[in-house]
N, C-alpha and C positions, 0 to 999 in steps of 0.2 A: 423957430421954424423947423421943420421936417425935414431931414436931409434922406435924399433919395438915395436908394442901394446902389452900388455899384456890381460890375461884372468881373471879375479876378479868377485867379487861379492859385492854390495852396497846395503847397505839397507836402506830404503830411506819410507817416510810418504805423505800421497796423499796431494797433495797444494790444500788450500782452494779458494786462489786465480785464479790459472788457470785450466781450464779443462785439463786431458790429462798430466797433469805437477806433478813432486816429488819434495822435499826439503827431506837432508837431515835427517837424523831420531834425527842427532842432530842440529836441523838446524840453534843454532843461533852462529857455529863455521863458517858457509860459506854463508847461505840464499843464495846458487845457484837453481836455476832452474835446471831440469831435464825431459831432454821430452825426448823420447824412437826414437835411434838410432840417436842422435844431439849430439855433443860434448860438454862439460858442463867446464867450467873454473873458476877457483876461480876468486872471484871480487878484483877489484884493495887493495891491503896491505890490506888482506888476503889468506890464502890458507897455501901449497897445499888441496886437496882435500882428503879424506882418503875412502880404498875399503878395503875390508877384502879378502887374497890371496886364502879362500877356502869356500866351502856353506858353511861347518861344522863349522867354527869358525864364520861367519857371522850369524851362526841360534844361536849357542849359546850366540850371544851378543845382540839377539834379544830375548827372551825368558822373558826378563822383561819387554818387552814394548810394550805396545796392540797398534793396526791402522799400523802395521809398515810391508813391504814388502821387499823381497831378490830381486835383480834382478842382472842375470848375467851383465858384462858389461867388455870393453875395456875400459884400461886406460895407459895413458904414465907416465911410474915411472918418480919421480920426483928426484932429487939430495937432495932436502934439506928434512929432515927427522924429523920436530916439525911441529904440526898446530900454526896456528897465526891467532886470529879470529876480530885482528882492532886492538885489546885492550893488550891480554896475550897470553902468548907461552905456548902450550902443549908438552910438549915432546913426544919425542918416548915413551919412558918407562911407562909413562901414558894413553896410549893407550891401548884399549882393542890388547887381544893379536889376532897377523893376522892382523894386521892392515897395511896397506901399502899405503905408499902418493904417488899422481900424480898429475901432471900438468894439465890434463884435464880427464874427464872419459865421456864415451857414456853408458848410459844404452841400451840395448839391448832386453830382454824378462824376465820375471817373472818366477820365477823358485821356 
């Protein structure tokens, strides 16, 4: 069955590399690409991806880290519930809190 999008918020650091393009604010759990309204998937054995379920708790996990932006965004929840960045597994519980995994997430506008 079709699992419907959700609404989230991803905070995310301007890529040096592309124009127009985001990398993770932590980026070297995923180094996805992120370019506004494209669906963005973790790279192969790593993922899922992680968004924060409200602004407030994405502003608040931003608060320590300059160059870094909020942006609303769609993402499709994931079932499995730890990051996995190649190497080591984060858990749930290690995550900032509001943190929610998905399969894929679209940025959508700066907020």
């Amino acid at each position: 069955m079709f699992k419907k999008s959700k609404i989230g918020f991803k905070v995310v650091q301007e890529s040096s590399f592309r124009h127009n393009s985001f990398l993770s604010a932590i980026a070297w759990i995923s180094s996805v690409d992120y370019v506004i309204n494209k669906w963005a998937k973790p790279r192969t054995n790593k993922g899922p991806l992680a968004v924060f379920d409200t602004y407030r708790n994405a502003s608040n996990f931003m608060r320590n880290g300059c160059g870094l932006t909020i942006f609303r965004c769609k993402y499709k929840e994931s079932k499995i519930k730890r990051l996995f960045d190649g190497v080591e597994v984060l858990m749930d519980f290690c995550c900032p809190y509001g943190t929610r995994f998905a399969d894929k997430v679209k940025i959508l506008e700066k907020v």
